[in-house]
C-alpha positions as a Markdown table, in Angstrom:
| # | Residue | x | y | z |
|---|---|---|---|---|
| 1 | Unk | -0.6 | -112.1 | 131.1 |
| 2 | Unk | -1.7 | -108.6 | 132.8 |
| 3 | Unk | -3.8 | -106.2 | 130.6 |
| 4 | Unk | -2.3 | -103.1 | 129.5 |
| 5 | Unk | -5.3 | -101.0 | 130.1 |
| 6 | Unk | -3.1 | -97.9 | 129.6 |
| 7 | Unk | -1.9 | -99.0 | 126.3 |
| 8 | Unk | -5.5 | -99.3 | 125.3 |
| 9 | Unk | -6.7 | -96.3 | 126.6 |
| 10 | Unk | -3.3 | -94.4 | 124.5 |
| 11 | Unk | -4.8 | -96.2 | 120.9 |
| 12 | Unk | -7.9 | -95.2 | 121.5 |
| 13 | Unk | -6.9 | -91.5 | 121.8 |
| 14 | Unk | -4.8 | -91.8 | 119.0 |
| 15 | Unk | -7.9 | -93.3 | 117.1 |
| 16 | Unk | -10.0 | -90.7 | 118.3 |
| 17 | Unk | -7.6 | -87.8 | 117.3 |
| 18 | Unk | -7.3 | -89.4 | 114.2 |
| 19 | Unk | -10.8 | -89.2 | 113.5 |
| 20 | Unk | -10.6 | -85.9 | 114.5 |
| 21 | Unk | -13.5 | -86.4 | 117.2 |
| 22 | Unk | -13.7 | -85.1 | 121.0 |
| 23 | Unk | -14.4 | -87.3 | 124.2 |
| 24 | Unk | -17.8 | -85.5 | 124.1 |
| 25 | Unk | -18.5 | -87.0 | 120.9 |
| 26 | Unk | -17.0 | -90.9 | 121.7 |
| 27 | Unk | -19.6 | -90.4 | 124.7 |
| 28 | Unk | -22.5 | -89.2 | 122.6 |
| 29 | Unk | -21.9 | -91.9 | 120.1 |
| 30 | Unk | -21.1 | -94.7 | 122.4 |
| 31 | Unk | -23.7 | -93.6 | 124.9 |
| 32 | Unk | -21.2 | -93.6 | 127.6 |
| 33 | Unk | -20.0 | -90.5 | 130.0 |
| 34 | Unk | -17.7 | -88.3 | 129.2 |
| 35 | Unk | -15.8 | -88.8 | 132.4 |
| 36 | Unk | -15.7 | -92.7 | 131.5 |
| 37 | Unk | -14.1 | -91.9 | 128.5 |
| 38 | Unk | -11.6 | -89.8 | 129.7 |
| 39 | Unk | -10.9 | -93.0 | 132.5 |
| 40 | Unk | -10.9 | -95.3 | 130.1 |
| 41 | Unk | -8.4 | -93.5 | 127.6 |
| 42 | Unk | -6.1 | -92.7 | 130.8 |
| 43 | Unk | -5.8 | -96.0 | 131.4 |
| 44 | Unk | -7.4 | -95.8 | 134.6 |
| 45 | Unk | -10.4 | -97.5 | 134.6 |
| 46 | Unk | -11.2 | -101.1 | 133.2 |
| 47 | Unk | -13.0 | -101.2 | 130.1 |
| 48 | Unk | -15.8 | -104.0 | 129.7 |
| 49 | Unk | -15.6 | -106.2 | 126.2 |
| 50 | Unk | -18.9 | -104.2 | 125.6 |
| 51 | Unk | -17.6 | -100.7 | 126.5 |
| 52 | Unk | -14.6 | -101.5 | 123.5 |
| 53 | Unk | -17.0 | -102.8 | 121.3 |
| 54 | Unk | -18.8 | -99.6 | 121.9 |
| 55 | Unk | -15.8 | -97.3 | 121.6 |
| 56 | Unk | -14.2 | -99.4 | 118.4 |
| 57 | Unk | -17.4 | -99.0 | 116.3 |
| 58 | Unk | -17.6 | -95.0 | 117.2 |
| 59 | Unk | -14.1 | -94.5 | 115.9 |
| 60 | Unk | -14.3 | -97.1 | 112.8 |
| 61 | Unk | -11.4 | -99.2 | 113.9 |
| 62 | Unk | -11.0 | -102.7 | 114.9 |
| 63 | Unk | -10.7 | -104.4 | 118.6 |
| 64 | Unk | -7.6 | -106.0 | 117.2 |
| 65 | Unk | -6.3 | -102.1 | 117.3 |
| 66 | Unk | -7.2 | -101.0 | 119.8 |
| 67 | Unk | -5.8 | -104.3 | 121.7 |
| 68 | Unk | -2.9 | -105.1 | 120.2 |
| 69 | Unk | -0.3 | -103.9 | 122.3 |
| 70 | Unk | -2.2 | -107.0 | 124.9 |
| 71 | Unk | -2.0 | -109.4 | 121.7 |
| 72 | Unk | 0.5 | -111.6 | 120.8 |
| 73 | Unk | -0.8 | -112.4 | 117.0 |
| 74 | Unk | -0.6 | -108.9 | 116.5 |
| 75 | Unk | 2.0 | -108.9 | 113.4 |
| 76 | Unk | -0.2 | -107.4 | 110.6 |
| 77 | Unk | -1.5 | -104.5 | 112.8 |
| 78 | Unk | 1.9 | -103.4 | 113.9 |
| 79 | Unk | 3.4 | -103.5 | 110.1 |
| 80 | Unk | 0.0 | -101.2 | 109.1 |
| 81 | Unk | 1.2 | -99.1 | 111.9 |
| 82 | Unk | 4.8 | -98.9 | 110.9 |
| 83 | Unk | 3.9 | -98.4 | 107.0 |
| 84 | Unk | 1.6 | -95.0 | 108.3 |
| 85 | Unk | 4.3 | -93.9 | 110.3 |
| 86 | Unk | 6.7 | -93.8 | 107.0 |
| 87 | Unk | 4.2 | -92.9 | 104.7 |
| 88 | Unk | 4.9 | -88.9 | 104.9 |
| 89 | Unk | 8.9 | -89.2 | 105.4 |
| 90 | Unk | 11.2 | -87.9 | 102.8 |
| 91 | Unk | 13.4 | -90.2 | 101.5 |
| 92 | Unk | 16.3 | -89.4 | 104.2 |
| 93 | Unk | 14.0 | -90.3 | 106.6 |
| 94 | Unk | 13.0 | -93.5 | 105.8 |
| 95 | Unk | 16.6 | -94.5 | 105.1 |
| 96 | Unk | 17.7 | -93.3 | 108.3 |
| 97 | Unk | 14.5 | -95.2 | 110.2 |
| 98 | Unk | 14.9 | -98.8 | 108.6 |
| 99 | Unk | 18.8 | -97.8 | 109.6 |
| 100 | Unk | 17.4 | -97.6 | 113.3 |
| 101 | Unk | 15.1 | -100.2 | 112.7 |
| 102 | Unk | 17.8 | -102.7 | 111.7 |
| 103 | Unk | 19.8 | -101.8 | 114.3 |
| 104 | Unk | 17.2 | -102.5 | 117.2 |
| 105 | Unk | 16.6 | -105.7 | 115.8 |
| 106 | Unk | 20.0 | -107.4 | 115.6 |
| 107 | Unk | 20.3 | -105.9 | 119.2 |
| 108 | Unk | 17.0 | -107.5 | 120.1 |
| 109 | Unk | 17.7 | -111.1 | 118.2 |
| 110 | Unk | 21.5 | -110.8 | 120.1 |
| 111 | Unk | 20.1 | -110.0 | 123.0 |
| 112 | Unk | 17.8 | -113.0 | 122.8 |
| 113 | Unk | 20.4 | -115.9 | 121.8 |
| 114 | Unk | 21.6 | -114.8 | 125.8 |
């Protein structure tokens, strides 16, 4: 299985912007450059098991986060994710995203039986 560094540079940014922190501060906290931070959330430098250890505990989330996109027991993670994203949608909106939702998956599960 290749690693998604990419993917895990996105959820950290997301994490970061979230906490409503710069680059410069992940680098201060973590000890790390700011330019390393910057490659690392670009997705285009490899990050050590230290490095996301580093960067996990600066932005108070979990590895699993930050790696789940690379993780195939990632179920609970992506159902947190998915309850966020509808927690400020009117009720038209989340009727017309479990709509979509739906949708995708009996494409997916057909898709599949192939």
């Amino acid at each position: 299985m290749e690693i998604d560094y990419k993917a895990i540079g996105q959820r950290i940014k997301i994490a970061r912007i979230k906490k409503d922190i710069t680059q410069d501060q992940v680098a201060e906290i973590t000890g790390l450059s700011n330019p390393h931070v910057s490659n690392v959330e670009t997705g285009s430098t490899k990050p050590s098991l230290p490095t996301i250890i580093k960067i996990a505990n600066a932005l108070s989330v979990s590895v699993d986060e930050l790696l789940c996109d690379n993780i195939i027991h990632s179920k609970a993670i992506f159902e947190k994710e998915l309850s966020e994203l509808l927690e400020d949608c009117s009720d038209k909106e989340t009727y017309a995203i479990v709509e979509i939702a739906k949708t995708i998956k009996a494409v997916f599960r057909k898709t599949l039986e192939l």
